[in-house]
N, C-alpha and C positions, 0 to 999 in steps of 0.2 A: 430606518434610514435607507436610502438610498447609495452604491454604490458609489467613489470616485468614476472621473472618467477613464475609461482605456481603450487599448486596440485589441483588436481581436483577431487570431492567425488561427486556422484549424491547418494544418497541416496533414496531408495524403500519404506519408512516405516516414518512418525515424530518420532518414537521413536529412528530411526539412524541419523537425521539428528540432533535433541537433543542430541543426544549421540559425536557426531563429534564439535556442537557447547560448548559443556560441555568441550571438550579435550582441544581443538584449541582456544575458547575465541577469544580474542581478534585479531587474529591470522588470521581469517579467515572472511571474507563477506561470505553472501546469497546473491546467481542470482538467482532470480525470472522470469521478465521479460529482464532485464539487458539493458532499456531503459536509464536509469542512471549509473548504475556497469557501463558497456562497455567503455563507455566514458571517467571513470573516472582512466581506467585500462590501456585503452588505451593514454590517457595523463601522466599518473602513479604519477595521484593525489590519486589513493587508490594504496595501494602495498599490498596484504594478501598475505603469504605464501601457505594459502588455499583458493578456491572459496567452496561453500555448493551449486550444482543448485539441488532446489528443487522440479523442473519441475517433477519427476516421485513420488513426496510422492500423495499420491492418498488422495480423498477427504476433501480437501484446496480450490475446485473452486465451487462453490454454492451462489447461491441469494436464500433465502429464508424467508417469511416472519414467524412472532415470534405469539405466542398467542396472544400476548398483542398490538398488530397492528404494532410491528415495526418491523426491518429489520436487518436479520444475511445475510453478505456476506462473504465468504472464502476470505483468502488473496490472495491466486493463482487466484483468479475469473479476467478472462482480462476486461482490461476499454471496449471493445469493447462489452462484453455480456450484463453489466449493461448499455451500453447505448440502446443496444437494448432489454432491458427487459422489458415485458409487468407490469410484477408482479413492478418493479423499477417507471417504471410510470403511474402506477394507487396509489401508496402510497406513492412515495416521489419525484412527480416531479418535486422539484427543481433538485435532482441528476441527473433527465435523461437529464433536461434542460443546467445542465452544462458539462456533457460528450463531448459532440460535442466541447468543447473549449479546449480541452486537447490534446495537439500536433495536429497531423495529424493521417488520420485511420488506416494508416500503424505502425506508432507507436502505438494507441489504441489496436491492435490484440494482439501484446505481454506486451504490459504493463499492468502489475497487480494492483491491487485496495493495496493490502500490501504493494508493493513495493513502490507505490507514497507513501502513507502514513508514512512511516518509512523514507525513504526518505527527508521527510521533507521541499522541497524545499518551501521558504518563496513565489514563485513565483505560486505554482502548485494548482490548482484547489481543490485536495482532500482534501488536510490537512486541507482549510479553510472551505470547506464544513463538514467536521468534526467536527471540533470546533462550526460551524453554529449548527447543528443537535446537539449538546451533545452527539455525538458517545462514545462509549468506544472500549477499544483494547483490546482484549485477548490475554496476552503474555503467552509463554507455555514455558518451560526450562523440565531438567531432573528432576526436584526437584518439579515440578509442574504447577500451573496456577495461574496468578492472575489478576485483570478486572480493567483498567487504563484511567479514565474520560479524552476525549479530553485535555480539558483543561491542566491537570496534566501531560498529556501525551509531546506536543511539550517545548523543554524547549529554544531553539534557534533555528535559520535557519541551518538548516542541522543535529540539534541533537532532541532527545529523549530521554524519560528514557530508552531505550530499553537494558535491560545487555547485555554483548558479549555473553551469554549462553543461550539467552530467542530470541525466533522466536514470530514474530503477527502471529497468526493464522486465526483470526476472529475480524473485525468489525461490531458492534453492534447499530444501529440506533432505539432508544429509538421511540416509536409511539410518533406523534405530539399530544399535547393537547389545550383545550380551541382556544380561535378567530386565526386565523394562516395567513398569507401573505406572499407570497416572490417572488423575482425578480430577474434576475442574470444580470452583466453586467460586462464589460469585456475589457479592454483596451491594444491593443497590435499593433505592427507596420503592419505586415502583417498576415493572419490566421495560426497557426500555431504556431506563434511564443512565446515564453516565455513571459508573459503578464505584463505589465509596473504598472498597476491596475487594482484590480476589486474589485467588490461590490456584 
């Protein structure tokens, strides 16, 4: 199938792409990476009157680690930099360990670390690594910011708190403390494919 129709706004600046999602609400999706969008636009299981691609808002894609030994990544950051992030797997390599299971590297180039996350799929690697880590999200809107503990943050498969007028900006991974272990494991038909379980 073919897409509904809509409008299309790329926005230069967060403060216009805030300002578009402040107008339109509910009205309109954010393409990020649109490993998800696409699909679902193209089945027209989502219908927006407006797309937001936020591809040109500048300084959205950053791995950087935090004073306190943990880890701020930009939403626009693609799954493919953090898998190959030095600074990613020297401090939190369960992340880098689970990268590699996230579609294929062709989808990894464009898909963003925000976009899975908001996304929400019950089946997708991030969101549980999230909730593993104790991440938080920083939602930004025109009215400001506010910092939303994993946990709090997925409320069902496929939703969020996220308001129609609020963008993730920033995933936030808290430094590990005291005796620490982990393992990733991953059950699906063939590589690649949407994962049946993991662990």
């Amino acid at each position: 199938m073919k897409p509904a129709k809509f409008d299309y706004f790329a926005p230069t600046s967060l403060a216009e792409a805030l300002e578009m999602l402040a107008e339109h609400g509910d009205d309109a999706k954010v393409l990020a990476g649109g490993q998800s969008l696409m699909p679902m636009l193209n089945m027209r299981l989502a219908r927006p009157a407006m797309v937001i691609d936020i591809n040109r808002v500048p300084d959205l894609d950053y791995i950087s680690p935090t004073p306190d030994g943990g880890l701020a990544i930009g939403a626009l950051t693609r799954q493919r930099s953090v898998e190959r992030s030095a600074v990613v797997q020297e401090i939190f390599p369960l992340i880098a360990a689970a990268m590699p299971s996230i579609g294929h590297f062709q989808t990894r180039n464009r898909g963003t670390v925000g976009g899975s996350i908001t996304h929400a799929d019950p089946a997708a690697e991030l969101p549980a690594i999230a909730m593993t880590l104790e991440a938080q999200m920083v939602l930004q809107s025109s009215n400001g910011e506010r910092l939303v503990e994993a946990a709090g943050f997925f409320i069902t498969d496929l939703t969020t708190v996220t308001e129609p007028e609020e963008l993730l900006t920033e995933v936030r991974v808290p430094a590990l403390t005291g005796d620490w272990g982990w393992g990733f494991s991953e059950v699906c038909r063939r590589d690649g494919d949407f994962a049946l379980a993991g662990a």
